[in-house]
C-alpha positions in Angstrom: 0.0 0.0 0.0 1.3 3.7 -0.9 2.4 4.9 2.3 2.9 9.1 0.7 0.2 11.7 -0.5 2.2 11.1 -4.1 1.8 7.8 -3.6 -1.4 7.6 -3.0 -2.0 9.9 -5.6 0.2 8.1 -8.1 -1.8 4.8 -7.3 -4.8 6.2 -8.3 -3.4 7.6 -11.4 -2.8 4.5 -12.1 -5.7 2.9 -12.1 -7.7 5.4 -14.2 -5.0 4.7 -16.6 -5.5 1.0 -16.1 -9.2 1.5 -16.6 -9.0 3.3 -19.8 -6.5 1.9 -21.5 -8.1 -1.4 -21.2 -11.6 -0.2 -22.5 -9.5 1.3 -25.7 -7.5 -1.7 -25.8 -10.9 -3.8 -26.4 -12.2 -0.8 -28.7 -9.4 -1.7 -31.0 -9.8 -5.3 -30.9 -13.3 -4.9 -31.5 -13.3 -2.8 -34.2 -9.7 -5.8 -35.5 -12.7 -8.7 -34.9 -15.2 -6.6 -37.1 -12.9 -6.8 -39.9 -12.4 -10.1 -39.8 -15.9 -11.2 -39.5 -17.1 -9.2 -42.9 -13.9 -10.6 -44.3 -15.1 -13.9 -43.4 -18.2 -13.4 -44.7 -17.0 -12.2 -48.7 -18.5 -8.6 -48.2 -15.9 -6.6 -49.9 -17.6 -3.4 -49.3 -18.4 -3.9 -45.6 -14.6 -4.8 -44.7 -13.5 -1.8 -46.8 -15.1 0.4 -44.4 -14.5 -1.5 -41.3 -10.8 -1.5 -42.4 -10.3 1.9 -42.8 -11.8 2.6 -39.2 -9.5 -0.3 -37.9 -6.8 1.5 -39.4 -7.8 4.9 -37.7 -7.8 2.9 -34.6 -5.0 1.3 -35.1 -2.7 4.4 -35.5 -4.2 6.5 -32.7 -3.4 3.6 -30.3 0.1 3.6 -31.4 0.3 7.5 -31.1 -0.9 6.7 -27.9 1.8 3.9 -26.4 -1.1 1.6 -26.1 -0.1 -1.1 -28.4 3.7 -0.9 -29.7 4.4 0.7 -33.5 5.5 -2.2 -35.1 2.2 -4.3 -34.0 0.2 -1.4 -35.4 1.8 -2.4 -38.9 2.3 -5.6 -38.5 -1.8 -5.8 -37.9 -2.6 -3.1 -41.0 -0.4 -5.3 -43.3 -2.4 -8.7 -42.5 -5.4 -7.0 -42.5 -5.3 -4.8 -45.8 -3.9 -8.5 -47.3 -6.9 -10.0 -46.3 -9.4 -7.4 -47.6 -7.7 -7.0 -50.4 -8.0 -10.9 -51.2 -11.3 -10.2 -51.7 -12.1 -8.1 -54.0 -9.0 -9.2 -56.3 -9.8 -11.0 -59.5 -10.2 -14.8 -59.1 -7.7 -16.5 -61.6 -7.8 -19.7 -62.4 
């Protein structure tokens, strides 16, 4: 337990963070799961949109120290690959 006034005041700092940044944390994966789900289900249309708000999301919690910069690309890349499977040309 704090034992200070900063302390104190630090530890509940902390847990407003804690609070938050989980709630944006399952914001993101959310809006990730949405993507996926109108991927799954062939609408091309749908998951352009929902990608582009993932994206937007995606950014802002890297801006923000909530998920690390390389795991915001690293999950753009797969998910831009995926959408775009869709609507490219079938070839046979």
């Amino acid at each position: 337990m704090p034992n200070t006034e900063s302390a104190k005041r630090a530890h509940r700092k902390a847990e407003r963070r804690r609070v938050l940044n989980k709630s944006q944390r399952s914001a993101l994966k959310t809006q990730i799961k949405k993507v996926r789900v109108s991927a799954g289900a062939s609408d091309a249309d749908k998951a352009k949109s929902e990608l582009q708000a993932a994206i937007k999301k995606l950014d802002q919690s890297a801006d923000k120290h909530l998920i690390h910069k390389n795991k915001a690309s690293r999950l753009k890349s797969r998910l831009t690959k995926l959408v775009n499977k869709l609507s490219a040309p079938k070839t046979a």
